[in-house]
Residue, then its C-alpha position, 0 to 999 in steps of 0.5 A: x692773428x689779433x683779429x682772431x684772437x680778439x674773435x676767440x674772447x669775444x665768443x668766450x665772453x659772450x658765452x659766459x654772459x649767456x650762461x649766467x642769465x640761463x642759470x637765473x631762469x629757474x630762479x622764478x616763480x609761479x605767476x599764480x603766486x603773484x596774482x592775489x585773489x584780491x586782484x582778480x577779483x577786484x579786476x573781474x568786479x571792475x570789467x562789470x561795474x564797467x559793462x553792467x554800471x554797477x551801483x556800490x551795493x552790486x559792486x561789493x557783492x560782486x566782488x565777495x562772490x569772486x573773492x570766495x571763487x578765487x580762493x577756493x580756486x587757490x585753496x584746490x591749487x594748494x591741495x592737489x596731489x604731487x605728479x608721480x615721477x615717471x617709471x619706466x625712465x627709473x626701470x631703465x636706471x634700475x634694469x628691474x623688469x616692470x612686472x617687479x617695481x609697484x607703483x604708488x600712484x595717488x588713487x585714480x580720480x573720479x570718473x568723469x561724469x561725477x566731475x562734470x555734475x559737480x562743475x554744472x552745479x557749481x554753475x548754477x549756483x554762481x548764475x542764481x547768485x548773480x542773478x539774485x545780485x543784477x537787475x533783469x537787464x543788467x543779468x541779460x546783458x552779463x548773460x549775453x556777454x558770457x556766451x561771447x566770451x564762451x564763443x571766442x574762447x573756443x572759436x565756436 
């Protein structure tokens, strides 16, 4: 009998102690907020400045070229539209027929290819800047590296 009782307030304890450290869960933030552009860029600069030998000239043009893609990166995070919430669980809710609720959805984005055009140059642009920064070998070398990267990434 003592056992068993002792067995009930373990359980309930333990059950309490489970439920408070769920609910502080949904207390934390983003990742991303903690991460400053500042940091990552200096990281980035840093992997170089170890790979490529950087001198301090390459090294602070390296590390402005980052900082603005990081936080232009940061800024289009800010500035994308709120996900819509989902119909047709609000249809149910309401038992209205689909045909009567318009949806607001945020305009569609554009097409595909217009996004591709832009990323590739985008691209460019960054490798004509990165090559005006290095030397011949440091860039082969930067150039190589990026293909690697790109391989692993997508286990090619």
């Amino acid at each position: 009998m003592k056992y068993k009782s002792l067995f009930y307030i373990l359980l309930f304890v333990g059950g309490i102690m489970y439920s408070k450290t769920n609910a502080q869960e949904p207390d934390r933030k983003p990742l991303s907020k903690f991460v400053s552009p500042e940091i990552i860029a200096k990281k980035k600069t840093d992997e170089m400045k170890e790979t490529l030998q950087l001198n301090d000239k390459q090294y602070k043009k390296m590390y402005k070229l980052f900082l603005k893609e990081e936080q232009k990166k940061l800024n289009q995070k800010d500035n994308r539209p709120p996900i819509p919430p989902n119909r047709e669980f609000e249809n149910r809710n309401n038992m209205m027929p689909p045909s009567k609720i318009q949806p607001n959805f945020p305009p569609p984005p554009p097409p595909i290819n217009d996004n591709f055009r832009n990323i590739q140059k985008e691209r460019t642009k960054r490798e004509k800047k990165i090559k005006k920064i290095l030397t011949t070998e440091q860039y082969e070398k930067w150039k190589s590296e990026e293909i690697k990267k790109y391989k692993i990434n997508n286990k090619i």
